[in-house]
C-alpha positions in Angstrom: 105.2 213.1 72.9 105.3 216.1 75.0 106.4 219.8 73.3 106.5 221.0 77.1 103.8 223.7 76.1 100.9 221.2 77.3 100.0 220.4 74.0 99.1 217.2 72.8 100.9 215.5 70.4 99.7 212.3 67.6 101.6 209.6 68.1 100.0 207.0 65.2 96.7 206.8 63.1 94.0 204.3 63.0 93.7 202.1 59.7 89.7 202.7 58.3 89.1 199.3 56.5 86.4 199.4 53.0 83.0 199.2 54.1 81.9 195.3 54.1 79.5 196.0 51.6 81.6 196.8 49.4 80.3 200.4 48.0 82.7 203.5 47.8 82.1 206.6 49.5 83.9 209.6 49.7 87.1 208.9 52.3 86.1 212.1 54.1 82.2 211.7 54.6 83.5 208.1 56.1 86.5 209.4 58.1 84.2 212.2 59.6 81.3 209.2 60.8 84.6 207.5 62.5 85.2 210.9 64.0 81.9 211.5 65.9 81.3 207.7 66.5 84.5 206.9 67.9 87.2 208.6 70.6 90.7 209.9 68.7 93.2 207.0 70.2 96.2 208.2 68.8 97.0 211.5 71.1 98.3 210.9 74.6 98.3 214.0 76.8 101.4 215.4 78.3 100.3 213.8 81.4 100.7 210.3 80.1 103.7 210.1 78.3 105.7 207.6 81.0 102.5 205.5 80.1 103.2 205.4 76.2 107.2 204.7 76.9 106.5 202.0 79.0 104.5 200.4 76.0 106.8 200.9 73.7 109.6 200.0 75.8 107.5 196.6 76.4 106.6 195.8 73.0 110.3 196.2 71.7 111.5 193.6 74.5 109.0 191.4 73.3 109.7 192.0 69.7 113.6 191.0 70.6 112.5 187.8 72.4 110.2 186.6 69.6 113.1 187.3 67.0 115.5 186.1 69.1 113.6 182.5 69.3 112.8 182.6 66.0 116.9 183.1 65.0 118.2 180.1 67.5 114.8 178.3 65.8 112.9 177.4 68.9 109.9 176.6 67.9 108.0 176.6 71.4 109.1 179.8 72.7 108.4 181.1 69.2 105.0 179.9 69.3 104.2 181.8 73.0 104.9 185.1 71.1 101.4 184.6 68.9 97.9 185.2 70.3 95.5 181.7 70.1 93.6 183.8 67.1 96.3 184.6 65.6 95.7 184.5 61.6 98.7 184.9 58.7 98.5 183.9 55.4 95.3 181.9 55.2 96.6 180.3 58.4 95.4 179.8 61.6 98.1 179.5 64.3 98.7 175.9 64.9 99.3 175.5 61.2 100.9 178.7 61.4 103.9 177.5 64.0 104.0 174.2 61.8 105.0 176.1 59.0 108.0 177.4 60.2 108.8 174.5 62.0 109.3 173.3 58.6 111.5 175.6 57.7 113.5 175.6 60.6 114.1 171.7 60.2 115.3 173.1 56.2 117.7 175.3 57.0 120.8 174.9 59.2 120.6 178.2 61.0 118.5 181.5 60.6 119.3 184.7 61.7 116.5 187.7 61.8 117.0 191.1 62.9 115.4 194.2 63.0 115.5 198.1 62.5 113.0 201.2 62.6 111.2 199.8 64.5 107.8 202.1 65.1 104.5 201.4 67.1 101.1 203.2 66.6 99.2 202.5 69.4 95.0 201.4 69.1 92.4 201.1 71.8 92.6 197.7 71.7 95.5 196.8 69.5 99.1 198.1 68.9 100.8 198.4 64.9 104.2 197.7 65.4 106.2 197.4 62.1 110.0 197.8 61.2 112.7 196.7 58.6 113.0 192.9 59.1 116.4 191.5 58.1 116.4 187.8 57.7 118.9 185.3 56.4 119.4 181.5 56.6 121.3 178.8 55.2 119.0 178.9 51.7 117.6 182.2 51.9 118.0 186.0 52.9 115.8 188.5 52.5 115.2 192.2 53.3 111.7 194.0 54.1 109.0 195.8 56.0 107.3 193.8 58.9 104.4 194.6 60.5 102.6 192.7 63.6 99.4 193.8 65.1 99.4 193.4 68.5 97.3 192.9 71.6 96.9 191.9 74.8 96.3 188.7 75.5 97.1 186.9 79.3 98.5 190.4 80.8 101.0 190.1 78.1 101.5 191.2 74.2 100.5 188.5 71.6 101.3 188.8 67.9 97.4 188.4 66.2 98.3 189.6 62.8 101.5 189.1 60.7 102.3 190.5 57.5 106.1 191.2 55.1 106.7 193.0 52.3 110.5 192.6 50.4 111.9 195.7 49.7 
C-alpha cells in the first residue's frame, strides 16, 4: 500500500455492471462517465494504510468464523455471518440458511477451508474472494469464492455469495 515515496497505490477495482437498458456502449465512453461522476475508491493514501489493514485484518477473522461454523455445521452462528438482504442463487436468506441446513442434516461432517484470500475494498461494500476448499461425507469440491460484503450492525455481513469449481 505504501512505496514510502508518498505515492498512492490501487488496492482493488470497482465492477461496472451493463447498463439496465440493456444497449452497448463503448467500455471506455462508460468507464470515463463513472470517472467524472464518481470518486476513485480503490487508492488509499500513504496516510491511511493502518486503516486498510485493519479491514482486511477484520474481514479475514470474520471469514474464519463463518467457515469455521459452517465446518462444525452450526447453523445459527452460520446464519449471523449473512446480511438480512442477503440474496444467493435465487434465494433470499431465510431460505438461504434452510438450504444448508439441509445439507448439513445429509452429511455426517463437512470441512471448508480457504486460501488466497484477497479483498478489494468499495465505498460501501468490500469483494472478498479466495480458493474455497470444501469436503464432506458425500461431496468435495475445489473453487473460487467470492462474498460481497458490507456493513451491517457495526459489523461485516455476507450480502452476496457466489462459487465457481475449478
Amino acid at each position: 500500500i505504501n512505496n514510502n515515496n508518498g505515492r498512492f497505490s490501487i488496492i482493488g477495482e470497482e465492477y461496472q455492471p451493463a447498463p439496465e437498458d440493456g444497449k452497448q456502449e463503448n467500455p471506455l465512453i462508460a468507464a470515463s462517465r463513472i470517472i467524472k461522476t464518481r470518486p476513485v475508491i480503490a487508492a488509499v493514501s500513504p496516510e491511511q494504510p493502518k486503516t486498510v489493514k485493519a479491514d482486511v485484518k477484520g474481514i479475514k477473522q470474520m471469514i474464519e468464523g463463518w467457515l469455521k461454523a459452517w465446518s462444525s455445521k452450526n447453523i445459527a452462528e452460520y446464519g449471523n455471518y449473512y446480511a438480512s438482504d442477503f440474496r444467493s442463487q435465487g434465494m433470499n436468506k431465510k431460505s438461504w440458511i434452510n438450504y444448508k441446513d439441509r445439507l448439513n442434516k445429509k452429511y455426517k461432517y463437512i470441512n471448508v477451508s480457504m486460501n488466497k484470500l484477497t479483498v478489494q475494498k468499495g465505498k460501501k461494500r468490500h469483494i472478498v474472494s479466495f480458493i474455497q476448499h470444501y469436503e464432506s461425507s458425500g461431496f468435495k469440491a475445489v473453487g473460487r469464492k467470492i462474498l460481497i460484503l458490507k456493513r451491517e450492525g457495526g459489523q461485516w455481513k455476507i450480502y452476496r455469495e457466489s462459487w465457481k469449481k475449478s
